[in-house]
C-alpha positions as CSV (number, residue, x, y, z in Angstrom):
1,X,0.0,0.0,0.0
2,X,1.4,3.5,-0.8
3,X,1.6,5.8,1.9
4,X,0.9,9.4,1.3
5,X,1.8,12.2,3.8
6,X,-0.3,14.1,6.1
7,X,-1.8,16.9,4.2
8,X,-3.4,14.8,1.4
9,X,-6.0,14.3,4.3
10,X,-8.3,17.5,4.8
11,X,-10.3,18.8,7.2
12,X,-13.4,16.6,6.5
13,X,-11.2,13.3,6.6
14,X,-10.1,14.3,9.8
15,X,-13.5,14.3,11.0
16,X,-14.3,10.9,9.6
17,X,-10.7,9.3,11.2
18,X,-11.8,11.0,14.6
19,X,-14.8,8.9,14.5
20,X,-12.7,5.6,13.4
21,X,-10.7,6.4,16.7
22,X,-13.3,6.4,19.1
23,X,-13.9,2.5,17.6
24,X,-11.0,2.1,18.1
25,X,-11.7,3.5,21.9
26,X,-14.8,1.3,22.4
27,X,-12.6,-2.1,20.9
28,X,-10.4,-1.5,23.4
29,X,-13.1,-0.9,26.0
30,X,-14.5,-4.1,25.4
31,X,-11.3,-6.2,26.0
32,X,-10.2,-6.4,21.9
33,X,-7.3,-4.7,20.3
34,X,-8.0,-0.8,20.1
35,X,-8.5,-0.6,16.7
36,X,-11.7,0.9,14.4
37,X,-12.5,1.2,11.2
38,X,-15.7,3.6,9.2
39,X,-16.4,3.2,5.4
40,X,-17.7,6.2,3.7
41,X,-19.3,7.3,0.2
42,X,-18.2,10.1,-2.1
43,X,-20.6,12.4,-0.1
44,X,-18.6,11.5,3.2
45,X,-21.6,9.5,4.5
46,X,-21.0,6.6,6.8
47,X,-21.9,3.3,5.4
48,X,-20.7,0.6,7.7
49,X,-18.5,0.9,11.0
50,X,-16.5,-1.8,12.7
51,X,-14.2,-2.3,15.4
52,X,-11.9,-4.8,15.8
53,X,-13.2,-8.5,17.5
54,X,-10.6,-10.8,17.4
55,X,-10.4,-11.8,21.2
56,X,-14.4,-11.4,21.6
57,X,-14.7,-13.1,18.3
58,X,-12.0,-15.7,18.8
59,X,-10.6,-14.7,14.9
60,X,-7.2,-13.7,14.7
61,X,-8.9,-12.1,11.1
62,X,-11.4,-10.0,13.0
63,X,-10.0,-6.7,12.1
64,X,-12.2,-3.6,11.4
65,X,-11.0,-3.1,8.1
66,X,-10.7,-6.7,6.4
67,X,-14.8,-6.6,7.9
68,X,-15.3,-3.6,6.1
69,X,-13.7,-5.1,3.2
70,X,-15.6,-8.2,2.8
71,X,-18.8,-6.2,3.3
72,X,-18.0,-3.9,0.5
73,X,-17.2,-6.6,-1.9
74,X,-20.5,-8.2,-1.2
75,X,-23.1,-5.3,-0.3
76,X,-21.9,-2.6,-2.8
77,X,-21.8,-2.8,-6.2
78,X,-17.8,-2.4,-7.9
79,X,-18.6,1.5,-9.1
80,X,-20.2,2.0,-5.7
81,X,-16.9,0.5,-3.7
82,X,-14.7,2.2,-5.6
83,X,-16.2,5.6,-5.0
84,X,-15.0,4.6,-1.2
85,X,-12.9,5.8,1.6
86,X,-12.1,3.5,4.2
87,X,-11.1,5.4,7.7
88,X,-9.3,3.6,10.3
89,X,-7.2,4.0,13.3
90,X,-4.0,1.9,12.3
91,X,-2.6,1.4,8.9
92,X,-3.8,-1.8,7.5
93,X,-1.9,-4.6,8.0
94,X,-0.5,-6.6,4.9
95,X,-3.8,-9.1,5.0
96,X,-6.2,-5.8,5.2
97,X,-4.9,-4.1,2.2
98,X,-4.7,-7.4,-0.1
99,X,-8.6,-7.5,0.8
100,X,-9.0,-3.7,0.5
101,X,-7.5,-3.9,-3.2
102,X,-9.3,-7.1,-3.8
103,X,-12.6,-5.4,-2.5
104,X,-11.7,-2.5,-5.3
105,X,-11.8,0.3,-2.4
106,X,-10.7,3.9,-3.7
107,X,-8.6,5.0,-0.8
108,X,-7.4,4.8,2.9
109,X,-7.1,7.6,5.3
110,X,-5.7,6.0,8.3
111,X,-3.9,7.9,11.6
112,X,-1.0,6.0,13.4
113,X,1.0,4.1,10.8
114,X,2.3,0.5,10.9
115,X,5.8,1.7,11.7
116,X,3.8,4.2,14.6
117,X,2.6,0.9,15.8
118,X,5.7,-0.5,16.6
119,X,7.1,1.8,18.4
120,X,4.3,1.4,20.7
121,X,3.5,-2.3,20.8
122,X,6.4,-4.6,19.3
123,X,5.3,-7.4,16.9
124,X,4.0,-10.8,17.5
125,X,7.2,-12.4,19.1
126,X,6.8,-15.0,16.0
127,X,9.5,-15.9,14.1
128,X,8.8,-15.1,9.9
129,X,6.8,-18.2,8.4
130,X,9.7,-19.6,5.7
131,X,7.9,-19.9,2.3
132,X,9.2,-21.9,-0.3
133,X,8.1,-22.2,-4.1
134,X,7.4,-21.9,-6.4
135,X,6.9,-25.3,-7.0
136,X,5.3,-28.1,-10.2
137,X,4.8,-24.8,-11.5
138,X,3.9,-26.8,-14.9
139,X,1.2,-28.6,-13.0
140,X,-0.6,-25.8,-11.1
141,X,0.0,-23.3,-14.1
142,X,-2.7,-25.7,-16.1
143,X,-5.3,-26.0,-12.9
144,X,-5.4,-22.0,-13.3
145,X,-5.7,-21.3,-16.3
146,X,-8.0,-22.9,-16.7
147,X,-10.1,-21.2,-14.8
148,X,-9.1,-17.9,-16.3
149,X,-9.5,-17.9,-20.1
150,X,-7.4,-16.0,-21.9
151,X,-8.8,-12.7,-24.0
């Protein structure tokens, strides 16, 4: 995800990512990870709100934005999403933005950035997941394309 500065967000964005903050308050009240997320149409009007659930929800995928995400993609239509803004508290994490481009989402105004994060609360403690591959590339190749034809 590219990461624009500051002042590409106005004065009405800020009052849409004050709002995605106080989710990100009531999360947090409510024993979950204080983070919260508001999508908005072109006219700035709220069209779904989340906050993050994964330790109410028991999902480690519970976060505001991936909901908001997955909503889009099945509630609005693809000229609808991407007439979007998605608000939210944190910069999404690497899961969140692959949905938010898959979703077709026009932008993200968010306030504390991934690298803000960390300077506050340190990562997982996990070691990286090794990934190896690719792999009977010949064999996989045919499986998809099969299922996307060429034009």
């Amino acid at each position: 995800m590219t990461t624009m500065p500051e002042h590409h967000a106005d004065h009405a964005d800020h009052a849409l990512l004050r709002r995605a903050i106080a989710l990100a308050g009531e999360a947090g009240e409510r024993g979950d990870p204080p983070f919260g997320s508001l999508l908005a149409g072109p006219d700035g009007a709220v069209l779904a709100e989340e906050r993050n659930t994964t330790r109410t929800d028991g999902d480690i995928t519970a976060h505001p934005e991936l909901k908001l995400a997955r909503w889009a993609a099945r509630e609005l239509d693809a000229a609808t999403a991407a007439a979007t803004t998605l608000y939210t508290s944190c910069e999404p994490c690497g899961m969140c933005a692959a949905v938010i481009q898959q979703a077709g989402l026009r932008r993200v105004v968010f306030a504390l950035s991934g690298e803000q994060l960390l300077d506050i609360r340190p990562g997982s403690g996990r070691p990286p997941v090794p990934q190896y591959g690719p792999a009977l590339l010949d064999e996989v190749r045919a499986v998809v394309a099969a299922y996307y034809p060429r034009y």
